[in-house]
C-alpha positions in Angstrom: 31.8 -30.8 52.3 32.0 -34.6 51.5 29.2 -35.1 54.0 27.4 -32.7 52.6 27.6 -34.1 49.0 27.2 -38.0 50.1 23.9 -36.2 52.3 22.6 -34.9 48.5 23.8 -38.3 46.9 21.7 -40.3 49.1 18.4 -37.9 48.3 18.5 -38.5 44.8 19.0 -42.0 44.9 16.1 -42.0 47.1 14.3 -39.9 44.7 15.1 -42.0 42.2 13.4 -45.0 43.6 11.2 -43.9 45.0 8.6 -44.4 41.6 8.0 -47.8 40.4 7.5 -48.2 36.3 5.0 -50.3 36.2 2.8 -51.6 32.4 1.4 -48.4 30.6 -2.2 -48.2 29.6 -4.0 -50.1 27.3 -6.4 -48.9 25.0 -5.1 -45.3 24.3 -7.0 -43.3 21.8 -6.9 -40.2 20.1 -9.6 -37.7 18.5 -9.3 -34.3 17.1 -12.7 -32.7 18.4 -11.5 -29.1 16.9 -9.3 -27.5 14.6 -6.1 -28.1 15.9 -6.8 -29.3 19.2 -6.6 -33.3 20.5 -7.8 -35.5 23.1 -5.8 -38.5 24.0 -7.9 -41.1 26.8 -6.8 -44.2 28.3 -7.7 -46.8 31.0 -6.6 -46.8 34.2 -3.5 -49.1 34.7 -3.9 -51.4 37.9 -1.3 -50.2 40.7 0.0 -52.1 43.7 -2.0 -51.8 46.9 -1.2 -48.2 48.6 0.3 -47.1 45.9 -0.6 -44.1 43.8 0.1 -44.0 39.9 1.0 -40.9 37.5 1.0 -41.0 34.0 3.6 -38.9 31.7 2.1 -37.6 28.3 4.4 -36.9 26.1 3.0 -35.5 22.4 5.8 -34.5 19.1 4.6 -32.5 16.4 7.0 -32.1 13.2 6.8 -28.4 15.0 7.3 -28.9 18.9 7.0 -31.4 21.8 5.9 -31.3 24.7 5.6 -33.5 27.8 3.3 -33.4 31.2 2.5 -35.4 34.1 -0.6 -36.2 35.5 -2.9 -38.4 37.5 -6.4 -38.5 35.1 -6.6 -40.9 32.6 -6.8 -38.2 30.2 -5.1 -35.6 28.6 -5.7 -32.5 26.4 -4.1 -30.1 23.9 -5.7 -27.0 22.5 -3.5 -25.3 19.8 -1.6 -27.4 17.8 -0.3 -27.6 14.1 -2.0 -31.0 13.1 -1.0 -31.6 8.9 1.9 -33.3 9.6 0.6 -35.2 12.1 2.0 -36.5 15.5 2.7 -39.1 18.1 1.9 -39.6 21.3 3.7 -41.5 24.4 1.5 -42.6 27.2 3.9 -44.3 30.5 2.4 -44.9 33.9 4.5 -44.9 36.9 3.4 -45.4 41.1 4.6 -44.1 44.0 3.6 -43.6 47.7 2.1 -40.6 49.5 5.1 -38.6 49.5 5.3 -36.5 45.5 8.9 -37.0 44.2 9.8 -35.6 41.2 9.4 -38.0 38.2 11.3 -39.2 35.0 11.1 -37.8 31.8 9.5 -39.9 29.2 13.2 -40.7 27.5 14.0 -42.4 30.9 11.1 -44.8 30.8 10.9 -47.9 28.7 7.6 -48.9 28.7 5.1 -47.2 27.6 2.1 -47.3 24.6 2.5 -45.2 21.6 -0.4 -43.9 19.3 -0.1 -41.9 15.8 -2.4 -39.5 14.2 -1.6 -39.6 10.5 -0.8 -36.4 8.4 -3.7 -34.6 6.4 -4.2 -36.8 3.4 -3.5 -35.0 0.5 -1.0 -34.9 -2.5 2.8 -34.2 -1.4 3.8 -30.4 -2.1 0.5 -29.1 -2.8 0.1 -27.3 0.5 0.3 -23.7 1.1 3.7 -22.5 1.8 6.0 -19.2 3.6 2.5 -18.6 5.2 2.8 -15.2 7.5 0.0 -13.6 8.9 -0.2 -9.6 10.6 -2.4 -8.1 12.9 -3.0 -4.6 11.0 -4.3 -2.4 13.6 -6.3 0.4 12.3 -7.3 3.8 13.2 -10.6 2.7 14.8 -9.3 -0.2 17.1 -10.1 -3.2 14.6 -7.8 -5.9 14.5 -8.0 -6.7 10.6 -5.9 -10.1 10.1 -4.1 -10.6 6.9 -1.9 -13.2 5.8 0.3 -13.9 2.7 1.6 -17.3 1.3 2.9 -18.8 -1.6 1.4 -21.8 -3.8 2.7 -25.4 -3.5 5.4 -26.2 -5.7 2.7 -29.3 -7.4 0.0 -27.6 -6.8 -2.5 -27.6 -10.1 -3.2 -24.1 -11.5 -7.0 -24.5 -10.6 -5.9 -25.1 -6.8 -8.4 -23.2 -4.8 -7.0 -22.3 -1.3 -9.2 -21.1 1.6 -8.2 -19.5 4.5 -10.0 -20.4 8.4 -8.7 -18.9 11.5 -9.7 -20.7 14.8 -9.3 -18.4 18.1 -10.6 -20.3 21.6 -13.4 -22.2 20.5 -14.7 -19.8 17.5 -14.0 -20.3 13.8 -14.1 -17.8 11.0 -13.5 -18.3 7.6 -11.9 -15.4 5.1 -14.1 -14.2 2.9 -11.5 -11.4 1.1 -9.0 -12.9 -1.2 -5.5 -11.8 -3.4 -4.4 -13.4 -6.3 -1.2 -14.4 -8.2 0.4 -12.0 -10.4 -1.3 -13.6 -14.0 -2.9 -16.5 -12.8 -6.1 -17.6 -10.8 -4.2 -19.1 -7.4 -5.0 -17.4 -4.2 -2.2 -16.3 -2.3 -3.5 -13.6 0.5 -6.3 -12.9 3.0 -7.7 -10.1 4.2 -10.6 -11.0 7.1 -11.8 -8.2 10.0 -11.5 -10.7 13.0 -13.9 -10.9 15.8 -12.0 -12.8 18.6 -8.2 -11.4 18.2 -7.6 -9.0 20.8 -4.7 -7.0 21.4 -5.1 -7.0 25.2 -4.3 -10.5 25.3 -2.0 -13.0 24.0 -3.8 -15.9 22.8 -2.2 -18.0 20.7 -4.8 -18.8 17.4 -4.7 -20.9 14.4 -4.4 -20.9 11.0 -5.7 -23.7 8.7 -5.4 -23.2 4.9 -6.7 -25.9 2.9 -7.6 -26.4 -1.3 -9.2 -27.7 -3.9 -8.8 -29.1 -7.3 -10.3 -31.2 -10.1 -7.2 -33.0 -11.1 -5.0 -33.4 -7.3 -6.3 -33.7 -4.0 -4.7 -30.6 -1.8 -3.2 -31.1 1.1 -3.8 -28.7 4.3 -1.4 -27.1 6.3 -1.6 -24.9 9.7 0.5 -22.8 11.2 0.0 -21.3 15.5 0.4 -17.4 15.9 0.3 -15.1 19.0 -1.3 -12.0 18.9 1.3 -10.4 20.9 3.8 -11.2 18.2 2.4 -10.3 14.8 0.6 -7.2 15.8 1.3 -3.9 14.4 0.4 -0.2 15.5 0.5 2.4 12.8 2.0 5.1 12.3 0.6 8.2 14.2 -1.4 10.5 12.1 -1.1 14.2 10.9 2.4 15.1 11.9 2.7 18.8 11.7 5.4 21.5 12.8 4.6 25.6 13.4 5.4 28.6 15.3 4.4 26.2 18.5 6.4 23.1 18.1 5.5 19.3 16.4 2.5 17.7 16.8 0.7 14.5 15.9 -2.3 12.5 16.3 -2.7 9.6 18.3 -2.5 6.8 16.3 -5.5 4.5 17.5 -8.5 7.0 18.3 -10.6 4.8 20.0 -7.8 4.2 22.7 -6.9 6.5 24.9 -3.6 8.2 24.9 -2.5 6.7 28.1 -1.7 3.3 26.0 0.9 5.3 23.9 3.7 7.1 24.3 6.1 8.6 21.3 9.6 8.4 20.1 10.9 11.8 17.8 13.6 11.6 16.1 15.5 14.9 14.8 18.2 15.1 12.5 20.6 17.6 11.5 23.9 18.4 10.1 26.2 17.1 12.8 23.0 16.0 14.6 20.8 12.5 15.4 18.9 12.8 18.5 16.2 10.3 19.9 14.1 10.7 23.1 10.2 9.9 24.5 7.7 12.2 25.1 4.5 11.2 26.8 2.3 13.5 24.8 1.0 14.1 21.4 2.8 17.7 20.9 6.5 18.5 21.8 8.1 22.3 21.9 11.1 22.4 20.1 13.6 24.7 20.3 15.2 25.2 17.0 12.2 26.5 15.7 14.1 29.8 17.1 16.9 29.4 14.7 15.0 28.4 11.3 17.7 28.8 8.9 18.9 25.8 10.4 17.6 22.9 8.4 16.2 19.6 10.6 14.3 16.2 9.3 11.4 15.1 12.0 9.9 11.7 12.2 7.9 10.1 15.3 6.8 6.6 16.2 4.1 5.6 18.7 5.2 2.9 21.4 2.3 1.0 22.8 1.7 0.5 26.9 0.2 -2.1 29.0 -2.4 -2.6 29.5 -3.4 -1.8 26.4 -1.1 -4.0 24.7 0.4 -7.2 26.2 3.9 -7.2 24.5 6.0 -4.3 25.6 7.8 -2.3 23.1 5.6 -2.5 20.2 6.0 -0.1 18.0 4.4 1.6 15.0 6.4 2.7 11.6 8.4 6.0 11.6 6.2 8.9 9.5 7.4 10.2 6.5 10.6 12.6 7.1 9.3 16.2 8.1 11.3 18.9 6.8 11.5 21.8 8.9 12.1 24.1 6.5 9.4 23.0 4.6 6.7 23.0 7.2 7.4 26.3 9.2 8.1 28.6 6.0 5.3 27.1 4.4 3.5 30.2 3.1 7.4 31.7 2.0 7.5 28.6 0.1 4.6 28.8 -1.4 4.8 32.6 -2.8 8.4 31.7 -4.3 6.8 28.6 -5.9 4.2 30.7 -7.6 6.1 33.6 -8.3 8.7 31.2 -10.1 5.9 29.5 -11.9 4.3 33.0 -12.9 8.4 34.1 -14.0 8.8 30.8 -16.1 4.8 31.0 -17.9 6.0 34.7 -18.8 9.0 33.4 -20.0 7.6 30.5 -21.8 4.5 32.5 -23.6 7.6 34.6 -25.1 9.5 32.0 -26.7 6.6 30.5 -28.0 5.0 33.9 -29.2 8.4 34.7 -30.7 8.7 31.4 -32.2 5.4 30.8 -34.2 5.1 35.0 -34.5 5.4 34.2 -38.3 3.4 32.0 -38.7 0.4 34.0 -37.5 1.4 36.9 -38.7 3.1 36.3 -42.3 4.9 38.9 -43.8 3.3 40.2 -47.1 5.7 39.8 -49.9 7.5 42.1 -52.0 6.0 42.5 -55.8 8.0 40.5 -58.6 10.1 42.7 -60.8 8.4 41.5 -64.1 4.7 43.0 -62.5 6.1 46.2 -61.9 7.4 46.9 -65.3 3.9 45.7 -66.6 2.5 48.3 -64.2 5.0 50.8 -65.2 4.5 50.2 -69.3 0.7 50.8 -68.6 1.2 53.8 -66.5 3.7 55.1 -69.4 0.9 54.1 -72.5 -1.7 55.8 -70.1 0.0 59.5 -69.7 0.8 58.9 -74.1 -2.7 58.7 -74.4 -4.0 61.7 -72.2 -0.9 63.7 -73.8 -2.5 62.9 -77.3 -6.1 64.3 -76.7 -4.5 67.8 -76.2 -3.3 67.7 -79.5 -6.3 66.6 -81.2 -8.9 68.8 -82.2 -12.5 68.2 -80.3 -15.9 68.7 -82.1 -18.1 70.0 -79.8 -21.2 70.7 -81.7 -22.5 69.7 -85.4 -25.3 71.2 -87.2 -26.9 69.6 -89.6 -28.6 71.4 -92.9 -31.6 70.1 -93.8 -32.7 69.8 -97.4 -35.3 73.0 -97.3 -32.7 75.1 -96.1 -30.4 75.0 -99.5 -32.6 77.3 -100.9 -32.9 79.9 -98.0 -31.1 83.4 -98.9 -27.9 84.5 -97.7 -30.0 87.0 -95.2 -32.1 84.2 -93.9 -28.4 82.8 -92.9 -27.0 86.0 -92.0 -26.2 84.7 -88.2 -23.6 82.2 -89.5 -21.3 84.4 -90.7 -21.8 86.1 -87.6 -20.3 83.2 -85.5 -17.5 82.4 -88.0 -16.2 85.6 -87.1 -16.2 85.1 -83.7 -14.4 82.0 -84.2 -16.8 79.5 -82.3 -17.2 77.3 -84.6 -14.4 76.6 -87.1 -15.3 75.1 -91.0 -15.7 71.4 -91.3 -12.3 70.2 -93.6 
C-alpha cells in the first residue's frame, strides 16, 4: 500500500508539471452578435518550440460561471443572461504531445481579463419576479406566457416589451396584460413558433422599456422547455353503467405519449394507480350506494416529451353518485322544484288573495235606517190611497143643457140608483 500511494504521488506530480503557464493573450475582445449570446477572440500567444498551448476560458455571469478548455483562439457562448453583464478570464498554458489534465483558472495567475458592461439603464427600473409557462393546448400549440412585476423606480408610463430568442430566431409578443388600475404591462401571451416540447432547448427572454422621463433598464432571464411546460388536464371525464372515461388531453398526439393517474376516494378509502388507456372499468359501480370522488391526471412519455413525469392538473372531483344516478337526480330535482313552485304559488295566492279580491263591506247602520224610514213612509202612503175616495169620471154640463127637461135627463137618475156614480159634495 505505501508503494502503491507513493506510485499515485509521483503521477500527479508529474501531471502537475507537466503544463507550463506561460503570458495569456493579448488583444482579447468581446461582441454580443445575438441576443444573449457572445464571442470572445484573441491572438495566438507564442509557445516554446515543440510545445503545444491550450487556452482556459473562463466567463461569470451575476447568474452562473462557467469555465472550458480549448486550443482555438476563440470561444463562444449561446444563451446567456447578459443585463448584468459579465467578465471574462482568458489564460494560456503549453504542454507536449502527451494531453494531461489542466488547472482550473483559480490555479493560474496570469491571465487577461475583459468586461462587458451591464445594460445601461436607470437602477430598479427593470422587470422583476419574471416567470414564464409553456401552456400546452388541446391542439399541440405551445402558447408561451409569462408574468412579472414592474420595477420598484420604474415611471408609471414605463412601456415594457417582451422578445423571446430560441436558436437563432427572434419573436416579439404582440398580446399584452396590464396592472390592476394603471397602464404598466406586466404579462405576455405569444403562440411560439420554435418552442418544442420534444426537445429541451434552453431559450431566452429579454424584456426591455420605455419612458419619457427615465431610461429603462433590460433584463433577461434563460428557460428550458423541459422545465416550464405544462400538459392539461384531460378532457370530458365521464362515469356510467361501463366504468370512467376521459379524453386524451392533447388530440393531435397520439395516445401512446400519455398515460393516466385515477385517483378514487372513499370513506375509509384513497387509492392511486396508472392505467394506460383512456377508459378504466371500475368495480364499485356494482355497489352504488357507496359514495366515491374520481379525478385523473395525464402523465406525459418519451418521446413525446423530453422531461419524464410531467404531469397535467387533476380534473374537477367526480362524484359517483352524481354521475351514474344522473337521470334519478334529475327527476328528484324537478319534482322538488315542481313541490316547492306549488308550494310557493299558495303562499303567495293566500297572501295577496285580499287584495285581489276585496271583500265588499257591510252597509253603515245610519243608511239602513234611512232605507228603513223610506220603506216605512212608502207602505203610509200606499195605505192612505185605500182610504181616499177616487174620481173616476167627471161630466161636465154645458150651459144649453140647464134648460133641458127632467125627461131629457131621465138616464141620470137611472145611474144614481145604481150607485155608479156618487153626487159631487
Amino acid at each position: 500500500m505505501p508503494r502503491a500511494a507513493s506510485l499515485l504521488l509521483m503521477l500527479s506530480c508529474c501531471q502537475v508539471f507537466a503544463y507550463e503557464v506561460i503570458e495569456p493573450p493579448q488583444e482579447v475582445n468581446i461582441a454580443v452578435p445575438i441576443l444573449g449570446s457572445i464571442t470572445l477572440t484573441w491572438k495566438h500567444s507564442v509557445a516554446p518550440q515543440n510545445k503545444k498551448v491550450k487556452y482556459v476560458v473562463k466567463v461569470i455571469t451575476p447568474e452562473k460561471t462557467d469555465e472550458i478548455k480549448t486550443s482555438r483562439n476563440y470561444s463562444t457562448r449561446s444563451m446567456l443572461a447578459l443585463h448584468g453583464g459579465l467578465t471574462a478570464q482568458v489564460a494560456a498554458l503549453t504542454f507536449d504531445s502527451q494531453d494531461y489534465t489542466l488547472p482550473n483558472m483559480n490555479e493560474i495567475m496570469k491571465k487577461t481579463s475583459v468586461v462587458l458592461p451591464p445594460y445601461p439603464g436607470a437602477e430598479g427600473t427593470s422587470a422583476t419576479d419574471l416567470s414564464c409557462q409553456i401552456l400546452i393546448d388541446s391542439s399541440g400549440k405551445c402558447p408561451l406566457s409569462c408574468k412579472w412585476a414592474p420595477g420598484a423606480k420604474a415611471p408609471v408610463d414605463t412601456e415594457y416589451n417582451l422578445y423571446y430568442r430560441c436558436d437563432t430566431e427572434i419573436e416579439r409578443c404582440l398580446d399584452y396584460t396590464t396592472e390592476p388600475g394603471g397602464q404598466r404591462r406586466v404579462g405576455c401571451w405569444t403562440l411560439s413558433k420554435y418552442i418544442s416540447t420534444s426537445s429541451d432547448k434552453p431559450f431566452l427572454v429579454l424584456i426591455n422599456g420605455t419612458s419619457k422621463s427615465l431610461k429603462i433598464r433590460a433584463m433577461e432571464k434563460i428557460f428550458t422547455s423541459g422545465e416550464i411546460e405544462t400538459i392539461p388536464p384531460v378532457q370530458k371525464l365521464t362515469l356510467d353503467e361501463t366504468g370512467l372515461h376521459w379524453k386524451n388531453p392533447v388530440p393531435s398526439l397520439p395516445e401512446t405519449c400519455f398515460q393516466y393517474e385515477v385517483n378514487i376516494g372513499s370513506k375509509g378509502r384513497n387509492e392511486t394507480f396508472t392505467v394506460a388507456d383512456s377508459s378504466y372499468s371500475i368495480d364499485f359501480l356494482q355497489k352504488p350506494s357507496t359514495r366515491h370522488v374520481i379525478r385523473v391526471r395525464a402523465v406525459g412519455k418519451e418521446p413525446c416529451w423530453f422531461r419524464n413525469n410531467l404531469y397535467s392538473p387533476w380534473t374537477d372531483l367526480l362524484d359517483s353518485r352524481e354521475d351514474v344516478d344522473s337521470s334519478d337526480a334529475l327527476g328528484i330535482i324537478l319534482s322538488v322544484c315542481l313541490g316547492v313552485s306549488v308550494i310557493l304559488t299558495l303562499i303567495l295566492c293566500i297572501r295577496f288573495w285580499g287584495r285581489l279580491f276585496p271583500q265588499i263591506p257591510k252597509p253603515n247602520n245610519d243608511l239602513k235606517e234611512t232605507f228603513q224610514n223610506v220603506q216605512n213612509q212608502a207602505l203610509m202612503r200606499c195605505n192612505s190611497w185605500d182610504n181616499e175616495e177616487v174620481i173616476s169620471y167627471i161630466e161636465e154640463i154645458v150651459e144649453s143643457d140647464k134648460y133641458m127637461t127632467s125627461s131629457d135627463y131621465g138616464h141620470i137618475g137611472d145611474y144614481s140608483s145604481s150607485g155608479l156614480c156618487k153626487p159631487l159634495k
